[in-house]
ROFI-318891 format. One record per residue: residue in three letters; x, y, z of N, C-alpha, C in turn. Coordinates in steps of 0.05 Angstrom, whole numbers, padded with zeros to 5 digits, always signed. Atoms other than C-alpha are relative to their C-alpha. Layout:
REM residues N
alaXYZXYZXYZ...
***
This chain:
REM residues 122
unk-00010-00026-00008-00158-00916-01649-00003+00005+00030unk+00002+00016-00041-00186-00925-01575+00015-00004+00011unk-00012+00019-00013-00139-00971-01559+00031+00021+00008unk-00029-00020+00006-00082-00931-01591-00002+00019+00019unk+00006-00023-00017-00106-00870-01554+00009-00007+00028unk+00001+00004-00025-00115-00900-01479+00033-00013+00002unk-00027+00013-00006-00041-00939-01489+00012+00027+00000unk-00025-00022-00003-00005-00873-01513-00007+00018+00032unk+00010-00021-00029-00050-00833-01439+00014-00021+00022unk-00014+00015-00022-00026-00895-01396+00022-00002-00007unk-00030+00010-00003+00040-00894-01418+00019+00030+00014unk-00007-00029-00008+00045-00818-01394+00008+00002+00025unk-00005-00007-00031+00075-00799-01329-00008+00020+00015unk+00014-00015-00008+00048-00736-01320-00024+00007-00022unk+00019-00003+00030-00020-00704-01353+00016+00008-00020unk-00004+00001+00020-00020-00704-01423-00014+00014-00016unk+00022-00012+00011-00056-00659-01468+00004-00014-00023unk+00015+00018+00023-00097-00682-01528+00026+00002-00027unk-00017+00009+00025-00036-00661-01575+00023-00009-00001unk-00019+00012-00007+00017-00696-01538-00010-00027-00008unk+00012+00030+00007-00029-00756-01545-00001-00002-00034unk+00003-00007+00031-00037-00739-01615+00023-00018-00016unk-00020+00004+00004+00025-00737-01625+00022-00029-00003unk-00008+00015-00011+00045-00798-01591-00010-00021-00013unk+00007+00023+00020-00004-00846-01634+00002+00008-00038unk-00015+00000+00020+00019-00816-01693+00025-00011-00011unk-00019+00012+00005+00085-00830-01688-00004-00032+00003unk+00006+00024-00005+00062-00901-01664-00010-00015-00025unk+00006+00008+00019+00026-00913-01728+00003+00009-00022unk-00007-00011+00029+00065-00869-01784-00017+00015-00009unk+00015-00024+00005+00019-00819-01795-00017+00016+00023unk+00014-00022-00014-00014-00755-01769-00029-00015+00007unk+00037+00013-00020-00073-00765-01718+00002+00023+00002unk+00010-00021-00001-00117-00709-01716-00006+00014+00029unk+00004-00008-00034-00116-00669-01641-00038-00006+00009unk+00031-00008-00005-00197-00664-01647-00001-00024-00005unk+00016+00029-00002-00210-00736-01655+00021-00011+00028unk-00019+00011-00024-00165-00748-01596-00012+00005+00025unk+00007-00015-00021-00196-00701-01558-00031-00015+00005unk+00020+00008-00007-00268-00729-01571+00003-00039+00022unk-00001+00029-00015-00238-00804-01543+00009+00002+00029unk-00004-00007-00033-00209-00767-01478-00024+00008+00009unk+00031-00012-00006-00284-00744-01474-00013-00015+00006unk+00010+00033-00004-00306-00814-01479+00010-00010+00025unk-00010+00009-00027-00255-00839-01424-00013+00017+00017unk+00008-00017-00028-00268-00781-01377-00028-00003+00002unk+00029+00003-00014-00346-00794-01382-00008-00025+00006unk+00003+00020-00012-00328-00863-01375+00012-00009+00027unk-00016+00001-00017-00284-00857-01323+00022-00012+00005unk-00034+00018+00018-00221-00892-01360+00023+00023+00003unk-00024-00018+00004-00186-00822-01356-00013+00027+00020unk+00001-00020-00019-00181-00761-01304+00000+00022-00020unk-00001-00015+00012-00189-00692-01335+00014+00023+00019unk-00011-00025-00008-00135-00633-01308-00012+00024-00003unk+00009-00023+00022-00171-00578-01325+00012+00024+00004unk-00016-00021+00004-00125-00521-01299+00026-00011-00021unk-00017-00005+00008-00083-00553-01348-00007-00011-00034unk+00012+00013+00025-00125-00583-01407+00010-00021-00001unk-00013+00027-00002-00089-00646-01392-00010-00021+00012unk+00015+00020-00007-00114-00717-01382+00022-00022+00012unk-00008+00016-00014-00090-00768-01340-00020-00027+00000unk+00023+00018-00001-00109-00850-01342-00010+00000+00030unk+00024-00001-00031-00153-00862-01282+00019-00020+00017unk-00009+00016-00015-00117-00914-01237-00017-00022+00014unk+00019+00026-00007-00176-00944-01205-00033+00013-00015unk+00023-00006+00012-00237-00935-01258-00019-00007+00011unk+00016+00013-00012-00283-00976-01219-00011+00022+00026unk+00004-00019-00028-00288-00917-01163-00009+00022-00008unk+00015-00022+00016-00331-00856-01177+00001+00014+00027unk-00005-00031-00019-00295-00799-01134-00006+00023-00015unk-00003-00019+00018-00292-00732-01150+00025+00008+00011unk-00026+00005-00003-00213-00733-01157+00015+00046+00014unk-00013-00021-00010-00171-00679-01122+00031-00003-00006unk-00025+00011+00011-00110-00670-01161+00026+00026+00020unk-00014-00020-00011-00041-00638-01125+00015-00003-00029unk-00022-00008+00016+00004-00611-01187+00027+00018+00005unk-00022-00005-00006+00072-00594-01182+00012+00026-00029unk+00003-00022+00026+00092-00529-01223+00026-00003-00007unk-00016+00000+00008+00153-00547-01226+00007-00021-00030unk-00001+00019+00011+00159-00613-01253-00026-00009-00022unk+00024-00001+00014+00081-00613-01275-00005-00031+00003unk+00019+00026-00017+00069-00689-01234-00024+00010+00003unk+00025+00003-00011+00003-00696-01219-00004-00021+00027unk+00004+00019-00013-00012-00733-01158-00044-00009+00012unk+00023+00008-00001-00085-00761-01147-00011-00005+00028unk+00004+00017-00033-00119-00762-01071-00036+00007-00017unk+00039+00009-00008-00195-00783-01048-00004+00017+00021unk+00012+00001-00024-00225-00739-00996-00032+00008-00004unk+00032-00001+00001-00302-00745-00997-00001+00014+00015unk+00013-00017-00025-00312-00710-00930+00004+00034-00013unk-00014-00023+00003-00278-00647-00969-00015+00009-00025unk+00013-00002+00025-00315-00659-01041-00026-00001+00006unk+00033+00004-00011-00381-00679-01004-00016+00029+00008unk+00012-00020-00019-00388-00611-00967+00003+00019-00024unk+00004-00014+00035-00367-00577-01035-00025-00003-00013unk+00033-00001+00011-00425-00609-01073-00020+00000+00022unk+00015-00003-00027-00468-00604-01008-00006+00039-00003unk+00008-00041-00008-00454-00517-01006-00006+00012-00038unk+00008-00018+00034-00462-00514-01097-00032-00014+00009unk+00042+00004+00005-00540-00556-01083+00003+00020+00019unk+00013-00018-00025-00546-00506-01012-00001+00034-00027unk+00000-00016+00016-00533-00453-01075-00026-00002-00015unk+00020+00003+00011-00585-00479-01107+00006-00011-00029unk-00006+00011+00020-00544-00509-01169-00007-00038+00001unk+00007+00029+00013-00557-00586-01194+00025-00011-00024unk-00007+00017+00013-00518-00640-01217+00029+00011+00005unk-00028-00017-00012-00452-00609-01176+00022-00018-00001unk-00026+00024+00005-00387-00642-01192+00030+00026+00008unk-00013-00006-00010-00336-00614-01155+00030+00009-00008unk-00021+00002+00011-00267-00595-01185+00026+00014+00013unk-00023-00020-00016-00199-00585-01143+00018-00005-00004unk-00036+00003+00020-00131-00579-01166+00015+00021+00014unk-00027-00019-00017-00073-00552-01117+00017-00002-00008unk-00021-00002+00014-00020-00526-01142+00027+00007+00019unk-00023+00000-00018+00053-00524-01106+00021-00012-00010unk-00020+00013+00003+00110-00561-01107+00012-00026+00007unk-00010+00027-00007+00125-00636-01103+00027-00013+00022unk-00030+00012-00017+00173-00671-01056+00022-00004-00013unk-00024+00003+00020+00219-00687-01107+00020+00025-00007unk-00015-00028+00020+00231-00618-01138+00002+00019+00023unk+00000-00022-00021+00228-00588-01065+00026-00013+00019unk-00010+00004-00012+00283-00630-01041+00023+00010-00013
***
């Protein structure tokens, strides 16, 4: 089911929520897959770092380079609903840097800009 799961999230172009994925290994294997067991294996990826989590959109994305432990800064497109994926530490660093100067623990950063893509703006 794993397997099924992470092929139907990498075969996605933009995020995917858990009942598109659902959806997607159902039809793949002739019967209903349940959204909540889908949801606990995007839970698994994302704490493994196999899958990105959208969260202004409840939508998951596969990771591209899993081996790298950013804290991802997604630009989404409202039109189209792309996701595009950047790295800036200097920008996420001073983020978790001012939640510990708050006095919180274990600070994981979460940024998601929203706008309009090149594509759908040309």
């Amino acid at each position: 089911m794993r397997a099924d799961v992470f092929e139907a999230l990498a075969a996605q172009d933009r995020p995917a929520s858990a009942y598109d994925i659902a959806e997607a290994v159902g039809n793949r294997r002739g019967k209903r897959v349940a959204a909540n067991s889908v949801y606990r294996i995007l839970d698994l990826f994302v704490r493994t770092n196999l899958a990105n989590r959208v969260e202004s959109a409840n939508a998951y994305l596969a990771n591209t380079h899993p081996g790298c432990r950013h804290d991802c800064i997604f630009l989404i497109c409202d039109d189209c609903g792309q996701a595009t994926h950047i790295d800036d530490d200097a920008l996420t660093g001073a983020l978790r840097r001012a939640g510990e100067a708050a006095g919180f623990t274990d600070v994981r950063p979460v940024v998601e800009l929203r706008g309009i893509c090149q594509e759908c703006s040309a």
